[in-house]
N, C-alpha and C positions, 0 to 999 in steps of 0.2 A: 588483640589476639594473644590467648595464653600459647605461646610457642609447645610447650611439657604436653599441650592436650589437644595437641593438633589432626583432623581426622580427615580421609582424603574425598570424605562426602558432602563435606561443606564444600567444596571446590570443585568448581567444573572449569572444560576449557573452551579457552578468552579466542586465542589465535597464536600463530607465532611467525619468527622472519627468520632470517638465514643464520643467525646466531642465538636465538632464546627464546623459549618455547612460556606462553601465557595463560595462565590460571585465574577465574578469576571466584572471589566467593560468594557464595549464593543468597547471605542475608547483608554481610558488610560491603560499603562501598570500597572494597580495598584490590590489588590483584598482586599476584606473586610472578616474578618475573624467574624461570631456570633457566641458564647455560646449556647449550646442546655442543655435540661435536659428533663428529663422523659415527657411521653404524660399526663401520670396521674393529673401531676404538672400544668398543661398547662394554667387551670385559680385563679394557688394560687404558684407565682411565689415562688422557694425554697431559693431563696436569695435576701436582697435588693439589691438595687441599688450599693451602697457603698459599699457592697461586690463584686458586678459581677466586679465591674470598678478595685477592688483590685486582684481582680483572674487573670484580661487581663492584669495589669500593673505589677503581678509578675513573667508573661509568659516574658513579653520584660525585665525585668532586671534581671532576670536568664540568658535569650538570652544574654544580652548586657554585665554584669558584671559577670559572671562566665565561660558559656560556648565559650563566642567570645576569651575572654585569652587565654581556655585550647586549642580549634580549632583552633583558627588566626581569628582576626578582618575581614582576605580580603574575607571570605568563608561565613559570617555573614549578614543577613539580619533581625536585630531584629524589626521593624516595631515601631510604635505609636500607644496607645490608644484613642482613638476619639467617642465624645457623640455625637449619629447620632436624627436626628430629630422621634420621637416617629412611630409619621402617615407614613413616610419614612419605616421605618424597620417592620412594618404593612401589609403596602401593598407590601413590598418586601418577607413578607412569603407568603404571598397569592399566586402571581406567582410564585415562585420556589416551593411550593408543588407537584406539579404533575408533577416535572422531577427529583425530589427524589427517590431514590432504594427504591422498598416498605421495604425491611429488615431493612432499617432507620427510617422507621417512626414510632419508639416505643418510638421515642424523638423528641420533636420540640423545634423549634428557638425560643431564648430568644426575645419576642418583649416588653420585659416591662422594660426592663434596657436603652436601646439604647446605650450600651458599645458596640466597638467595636475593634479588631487589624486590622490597615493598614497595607499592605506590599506591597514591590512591586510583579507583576507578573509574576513570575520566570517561566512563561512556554510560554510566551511573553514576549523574555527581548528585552528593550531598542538597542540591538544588530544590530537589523536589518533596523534601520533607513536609511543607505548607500545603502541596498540593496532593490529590489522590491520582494525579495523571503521570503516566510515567515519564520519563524525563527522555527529549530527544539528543542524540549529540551526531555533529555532522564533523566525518574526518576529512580533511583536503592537505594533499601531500600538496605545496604550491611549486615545489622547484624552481628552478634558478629564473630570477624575474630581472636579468640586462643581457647583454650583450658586450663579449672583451672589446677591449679597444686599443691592449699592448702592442706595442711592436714585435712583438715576439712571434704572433697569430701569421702563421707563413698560408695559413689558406684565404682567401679575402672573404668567402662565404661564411666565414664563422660569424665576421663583424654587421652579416646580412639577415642572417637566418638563426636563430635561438636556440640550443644545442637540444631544448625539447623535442620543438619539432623536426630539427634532424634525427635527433632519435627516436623518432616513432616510427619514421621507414625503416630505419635498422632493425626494430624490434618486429614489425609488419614482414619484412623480407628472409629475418629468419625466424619467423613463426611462432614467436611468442606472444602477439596477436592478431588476433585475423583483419580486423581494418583497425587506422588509425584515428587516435584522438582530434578532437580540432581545437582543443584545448591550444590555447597561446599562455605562459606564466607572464609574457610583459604586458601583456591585456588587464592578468590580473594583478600587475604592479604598478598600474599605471595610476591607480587615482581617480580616473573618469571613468563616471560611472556608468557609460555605455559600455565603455570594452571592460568592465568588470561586470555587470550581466550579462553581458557576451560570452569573456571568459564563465563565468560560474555555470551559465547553460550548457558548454558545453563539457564540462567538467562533469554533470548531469548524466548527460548525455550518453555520454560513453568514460564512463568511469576508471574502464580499468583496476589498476590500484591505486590510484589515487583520489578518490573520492568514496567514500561509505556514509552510510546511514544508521544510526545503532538507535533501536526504541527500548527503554528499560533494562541497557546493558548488550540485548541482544542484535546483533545487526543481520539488517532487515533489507538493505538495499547497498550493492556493489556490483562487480562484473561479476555476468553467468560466466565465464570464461576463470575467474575464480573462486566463487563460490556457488555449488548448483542449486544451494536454500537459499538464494536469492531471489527476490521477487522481481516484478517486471515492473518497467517506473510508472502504468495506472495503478497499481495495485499500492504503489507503495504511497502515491499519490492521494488513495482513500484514508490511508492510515493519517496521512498527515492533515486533513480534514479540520479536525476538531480542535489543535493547536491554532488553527487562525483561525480557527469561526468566533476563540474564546475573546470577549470583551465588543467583538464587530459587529452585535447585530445583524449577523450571517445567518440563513438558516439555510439548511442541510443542502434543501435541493434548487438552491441561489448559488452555492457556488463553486461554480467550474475547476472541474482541474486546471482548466488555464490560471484561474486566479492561487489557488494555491501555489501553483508552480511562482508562480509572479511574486507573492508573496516569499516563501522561502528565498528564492534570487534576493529579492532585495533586503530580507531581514539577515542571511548572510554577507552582503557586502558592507550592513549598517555594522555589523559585527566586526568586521575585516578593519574597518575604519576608527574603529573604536580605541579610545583608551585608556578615558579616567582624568586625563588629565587636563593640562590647556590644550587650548583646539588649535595649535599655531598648524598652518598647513607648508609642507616643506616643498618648494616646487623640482620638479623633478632632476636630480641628483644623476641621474646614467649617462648626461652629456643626451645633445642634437638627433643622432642617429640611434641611440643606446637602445632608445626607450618604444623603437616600432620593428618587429620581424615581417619581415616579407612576407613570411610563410602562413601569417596571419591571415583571417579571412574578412577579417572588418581593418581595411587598408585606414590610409592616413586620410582619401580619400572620402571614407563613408562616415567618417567623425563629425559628428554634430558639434556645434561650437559648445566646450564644457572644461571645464578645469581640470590640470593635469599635475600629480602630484601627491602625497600620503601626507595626513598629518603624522606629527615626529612623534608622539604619543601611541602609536597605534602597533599592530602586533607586525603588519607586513612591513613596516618602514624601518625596524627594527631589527626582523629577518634580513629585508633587502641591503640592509648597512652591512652587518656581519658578512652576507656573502661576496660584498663588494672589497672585503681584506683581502680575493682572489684578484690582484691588481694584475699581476703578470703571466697568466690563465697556464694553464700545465706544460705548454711547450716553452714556455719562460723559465717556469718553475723548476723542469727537470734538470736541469744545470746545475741549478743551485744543489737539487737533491745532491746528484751525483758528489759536486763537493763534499757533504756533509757526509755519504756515506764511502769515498774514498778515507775519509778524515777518520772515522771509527774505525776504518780496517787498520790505521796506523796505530789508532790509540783510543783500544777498547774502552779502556775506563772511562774516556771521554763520555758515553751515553750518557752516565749518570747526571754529570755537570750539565750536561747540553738537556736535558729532561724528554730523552727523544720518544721516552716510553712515562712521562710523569717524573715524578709527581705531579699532578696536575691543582697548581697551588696559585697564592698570589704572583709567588716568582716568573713562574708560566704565562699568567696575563699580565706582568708588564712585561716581558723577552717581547711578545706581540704588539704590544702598543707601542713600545720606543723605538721599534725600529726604525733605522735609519732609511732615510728616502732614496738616499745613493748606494750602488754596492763598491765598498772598500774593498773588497776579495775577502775578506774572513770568514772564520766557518759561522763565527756569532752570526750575522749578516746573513746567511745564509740557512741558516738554524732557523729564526725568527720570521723566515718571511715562506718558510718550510711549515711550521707551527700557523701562520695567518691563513695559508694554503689547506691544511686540515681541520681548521674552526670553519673556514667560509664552506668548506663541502657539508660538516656537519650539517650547514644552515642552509644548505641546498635539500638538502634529502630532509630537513626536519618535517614532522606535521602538525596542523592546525587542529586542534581540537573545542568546538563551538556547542557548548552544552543549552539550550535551549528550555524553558520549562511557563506556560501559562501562568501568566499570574492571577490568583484567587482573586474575588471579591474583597474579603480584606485587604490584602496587598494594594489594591486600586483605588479605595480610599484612604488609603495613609500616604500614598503618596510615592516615587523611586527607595529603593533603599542605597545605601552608602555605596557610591560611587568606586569605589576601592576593592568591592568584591564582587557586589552584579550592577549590573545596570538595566533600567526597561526600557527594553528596544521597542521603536514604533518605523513602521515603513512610511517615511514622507512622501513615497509615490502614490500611498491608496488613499481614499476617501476615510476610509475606519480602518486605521492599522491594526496591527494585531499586537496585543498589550503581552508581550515574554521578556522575562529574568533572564541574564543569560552570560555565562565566562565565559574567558577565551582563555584557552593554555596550549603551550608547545611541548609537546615530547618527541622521541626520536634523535636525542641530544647526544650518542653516545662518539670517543672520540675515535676519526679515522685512525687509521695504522702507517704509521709513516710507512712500511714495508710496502703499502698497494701501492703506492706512485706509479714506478715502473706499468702497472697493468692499468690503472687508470691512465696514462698518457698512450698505453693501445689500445682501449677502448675509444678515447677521442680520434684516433687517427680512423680505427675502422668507422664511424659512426660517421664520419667528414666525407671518406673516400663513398662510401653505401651512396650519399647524399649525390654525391658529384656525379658519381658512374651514372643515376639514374634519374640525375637534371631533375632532382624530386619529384620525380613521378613515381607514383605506386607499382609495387611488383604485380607481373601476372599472377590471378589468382587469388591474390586477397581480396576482401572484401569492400564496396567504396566504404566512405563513411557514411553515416547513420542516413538516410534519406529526409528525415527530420520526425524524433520520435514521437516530436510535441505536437503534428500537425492533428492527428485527432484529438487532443485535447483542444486545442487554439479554434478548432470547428466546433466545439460545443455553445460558444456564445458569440457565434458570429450572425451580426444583423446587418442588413443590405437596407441601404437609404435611399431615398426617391426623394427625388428634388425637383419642385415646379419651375420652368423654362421659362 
């Protein structure tokens, strides 16, 4: 991109989240990330320049020197900071206002810094240059996949029930959605691949935010309850058609939406699994109890005898380590906070030293890895398991992004290509898998705020008490869960056998 000739009709918008609003461009696989803040703000910007440009440059070396080490470099896309021309970033709020969700617009885009994050466009990857087919990418927000086990956890249903599915009644009871997920994240940490088709169906299923479908960039399939150009999942179902009919000797009207849904499940969990390297498989790391929630609907129970476990090469086993630096869960934690921020009111200059705000360097990922196992009382001690506290949430809220693309005819007589950047995935559950190229990468890496403590340890309390007061049961008035959206499809190629007596 020549920056000097930048014009705001090559760019449309991508999406955005509670802090930065997304652009992305219409020929290059690239997208622009802008800072947003309050509407109030709108003509007495809340930071200069020199800070907005520090804010975006401590998102990419968080990205690039902490979390790419604890994730793996190959999953990482930390992007550049770049000073976009004023009148540029001007007129590019001007068009992208009116395809903003009105529930966004209680903030608008920074147009007076002209900071911005480059990345590439990870829902148009580069993948599909070989092929004429546009390229699929499937998002999965996985969220926290164990269960605490500190002493610290003063309610005992924490150590029972998975803070997901306790937060989906909170979020069901005040109205943020109308029925809940049946999504489980230790279904989908688990390794077996039963509760990770389970999990991934229902992730499907009722998506919410945490699940999208993006075809050539644009996405195609998420919650109506988010976006109302969302399709409904037969629709989305037909689209996805011709990615698994390529290489299977499928033709059109052979094969069922049940099979492609079958398909997708399991070419996403082959993905999940994945990762280039040796296949050593690690068995499961959350301790006895860690690794099953109650609130799950495929119990310990309905498990079919199958290995339980991630290999240590793979993108979830990776996620699930880093978020396991949350040893002492936030009612442990806040203690220590508190120290740390009595200890600044004494002695401001301290932040610097203690990196409470960065620089987010090598110094920063060792403070976190060395810490000690015991607390001595010190604020170091307390700093560093402060710091493990805000990497592991990172790694709770990160997302999965699984870019997907048929492979050509050529591609399938030459053979996989290097292992290091894609891989061809095949579903060893089907007869004729379906022959796709296919990355995995993490974004969403940006670092929490040491300042939200406090409100994250009231959001855990209300989300516990919600759960208790209403012995998990559903509030009146929401909706149950999905009745089963798959059952007309799973009726398409159902046959009834007869058997001589």
């Amino acid at each position: 991109m020549e920056l000097d000739k930048m014009d705001e009709n090559d760019w449309k918008y991508h999406g955005e989240g509670n802090k930065s609003l997304v652009v992305s461009h219409v020929q290059l696989s690239r997208v622009l990330r802008l800072l947003k803040y309050p509407a109030e703000d709108s003509e007495n910007p809340p930071q200069t320049v020199e800070q907005a440009f520090r804010q975006i440059q401590n998102i990419v070396d968080f990205s690039s020197n902490v979390m790419s080490c604890l994730l793996g470099e190959k999953f990482i896309h930390s992007g550049e900071v770049v000073k976009l021309p004023l009148e540029f970033v001007r007129q590019l709020s001007i068009k992208v206002q009116h395809q903003r969700p009105a529930w966004r617009c209680d903030k608008v885009m920074d147009i007076y810094s002209g900071c911005a994050l480059c990345l590439p466009n990870l829902t148009s990857p580069v993948l599909h240059l070989s092929t004429h087919t546009a390229p699929l990418c499937i998002e999965i927000k996985p969220k926290c996949g164990f269960l605490p086990s500190s002493k610290h956890v003063s309610k005992d249903i924490k150590t029972k029930v998975c803070r997901f599915c306790m937060h989906q009644h909170y979020k069901v009871a005040n109205g943020k959605w109308k029925r809940p997920s049946l999504y489980c994240p230790l279904d989908l940490f688990s390794g077996n691949r039963q509760r990770m088709d389970f999990a991934i169906r229902h992730l499907i299923e009722e998506p919410q935010n945490n699940f999208k479908i993006f075809k050539g960039g644009q996405c195609i399939y998420s919650s109506k309850e988010v976006s109302d150009d969302s399709m409904d999942l037969n629709a989305v179902l037909q689209h996805l058609r011709p990615y698994f009919m390529h290489g299977n000797n499928r033709f059109n009207s052979h094969m069922t939406s049940k099979a492609v849904l079958n398909d997708l499940i399991q070419v996403l969990a082959n993905a999940l699994l994945s990762g280039g390297g040796d296949r050593e498989v690690v068995t499961d790391t959350r301790g006895g109890g860690r690794s099953f929630c109650e609130a799950s609907l495929l119990n310990k129970e309905r498990i079919r005898h199958g290995s339980e476990g991630l290999p240590s090469d793979s993108v979830l086993f990776r996620i699930l380590q880093t978020q396991m630096l949350d040893t002492l869960d936030i009612e442990g934690l806040f203690p220590l906070y508190r120290r740390v921020e009595q200890h600044l009111q004494d002695f401001p200059k301290e932040r610097t030293r203690l990196q409470v705000e960065g620089p987010y360097n090598e110094a920063f990922l060792e403070k976190l890895q060395k810490c000690p196992t015991e607390d001595d009382g010190s604020v170091e001690y307390a700093v560093a398991k402060v710091h493990q506290y805000r990497v592991a949430m990172t790694a709770k809220d990160c997302s999965i992004m699984v870019a997907l693309v048929p492979r050509s005819e050529e591609e399938e007589d030459e053979g996989p290509p290097s292992l290091s950047t894609q891989r061809r995935l095949r579903d060893f559950h089907s007869p004729r898998p379906p022959a796709l190229s296919y990355s995995v990468s993490i974004l969403d890496l940006d670092p929490k705020s040491f300042d939200s403590i406090p409100s994250q340890l009231r959001l855990d309390q209300k989300i516990v008490s919600c759960y208790l007061r209403t012995g998990g049961a559903l509030p009146k008035g929401s909706l149950s869960p999905h009745p089963g959206i798959f059952t007309a499809a799973e009726r398409e190629d159902c046959t009834l056998l007869f058997h001589p007596v």
